[in-house]
C-alpha positions in Angstrom: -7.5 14.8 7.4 -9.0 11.5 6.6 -9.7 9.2 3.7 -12.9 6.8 3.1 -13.0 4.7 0.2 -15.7 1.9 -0.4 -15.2 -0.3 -3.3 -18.2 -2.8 -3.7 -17.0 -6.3 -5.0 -18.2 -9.8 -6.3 -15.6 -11.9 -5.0 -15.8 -14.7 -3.0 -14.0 -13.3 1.0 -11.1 -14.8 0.8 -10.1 -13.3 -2.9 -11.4 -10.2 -1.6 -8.8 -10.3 1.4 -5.7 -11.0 -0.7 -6.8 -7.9 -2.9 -6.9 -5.6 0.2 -3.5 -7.7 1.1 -2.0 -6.7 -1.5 -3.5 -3.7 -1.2 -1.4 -2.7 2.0 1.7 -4.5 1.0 1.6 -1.6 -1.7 1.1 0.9 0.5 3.3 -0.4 3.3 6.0 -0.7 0.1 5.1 3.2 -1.0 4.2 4.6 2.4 6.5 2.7 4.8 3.1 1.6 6.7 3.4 -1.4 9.0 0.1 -3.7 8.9 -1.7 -6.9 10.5 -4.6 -8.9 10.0 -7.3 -8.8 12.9 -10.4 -11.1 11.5 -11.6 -9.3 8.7 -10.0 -5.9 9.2 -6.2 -5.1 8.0 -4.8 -2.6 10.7 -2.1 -0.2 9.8 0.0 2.2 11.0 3.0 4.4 10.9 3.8 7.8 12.6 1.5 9.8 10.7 -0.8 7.6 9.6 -3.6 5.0 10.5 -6.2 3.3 9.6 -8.1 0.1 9.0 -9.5 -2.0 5.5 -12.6 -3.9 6.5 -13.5 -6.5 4.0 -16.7 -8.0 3.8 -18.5 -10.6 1.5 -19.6 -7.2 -0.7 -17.4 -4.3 -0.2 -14.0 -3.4 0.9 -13.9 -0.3 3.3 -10.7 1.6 3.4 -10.3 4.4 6.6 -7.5 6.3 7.3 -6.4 9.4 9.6 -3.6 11.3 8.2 -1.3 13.8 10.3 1.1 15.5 8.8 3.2 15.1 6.9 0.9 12.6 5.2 -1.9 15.0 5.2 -0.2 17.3 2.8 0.1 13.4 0.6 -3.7 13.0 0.9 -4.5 12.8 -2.9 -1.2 10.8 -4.1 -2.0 8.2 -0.9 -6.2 8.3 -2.4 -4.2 7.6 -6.0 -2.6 4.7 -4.8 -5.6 3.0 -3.1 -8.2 3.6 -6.2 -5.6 2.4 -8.5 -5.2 -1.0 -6.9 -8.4 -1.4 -6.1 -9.7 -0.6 -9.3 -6.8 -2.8 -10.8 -8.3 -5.6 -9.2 -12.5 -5.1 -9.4 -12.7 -3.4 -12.8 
């Protein structure tokens, strides 16, 4: 199972990487996800669970692979993501 969100955004980059900062530090708080910055791209990880947020000067790309037992979480772990994303871009 995967996930692939895209929000586009209209922030300047660095606003646009604390968002998908605090985008992980939710997850890693909900999720129990461990995460680092490489450049642009947050990496995370956990048994179970991987994935990357790109953020660029227009969009910010979530990508995940779920295994079980996160696959069977797919649509509360999509929740979380749309709801902090959207809390920060509507």
């Amino acid at each position: 199972m995967s996930i692939d969100i895209r929000k586009p955004h209209s922030m300047t980059l660095e606003q646009a990487q604390q968002v998908a900062d605090n985008l992980a530090a939710d997850l890693a708080a909900r999720f129990g996800i461990d995460y680092g910055w490489d450049e642009n791209t947050i990496v995370f990880e956990r048994p179970g669970v991987n994935g990357e947020i790109d953020v660029d000067p227009d969009c910010i790309h979530v990508r995940a692979r779920l295994g079980l037992p996160f696959a069977l979480m797919q649509t509360a772990v999509e929740d979380a993501i749309h709801r902090q994303l959207e809390k920060h871009f509507s």
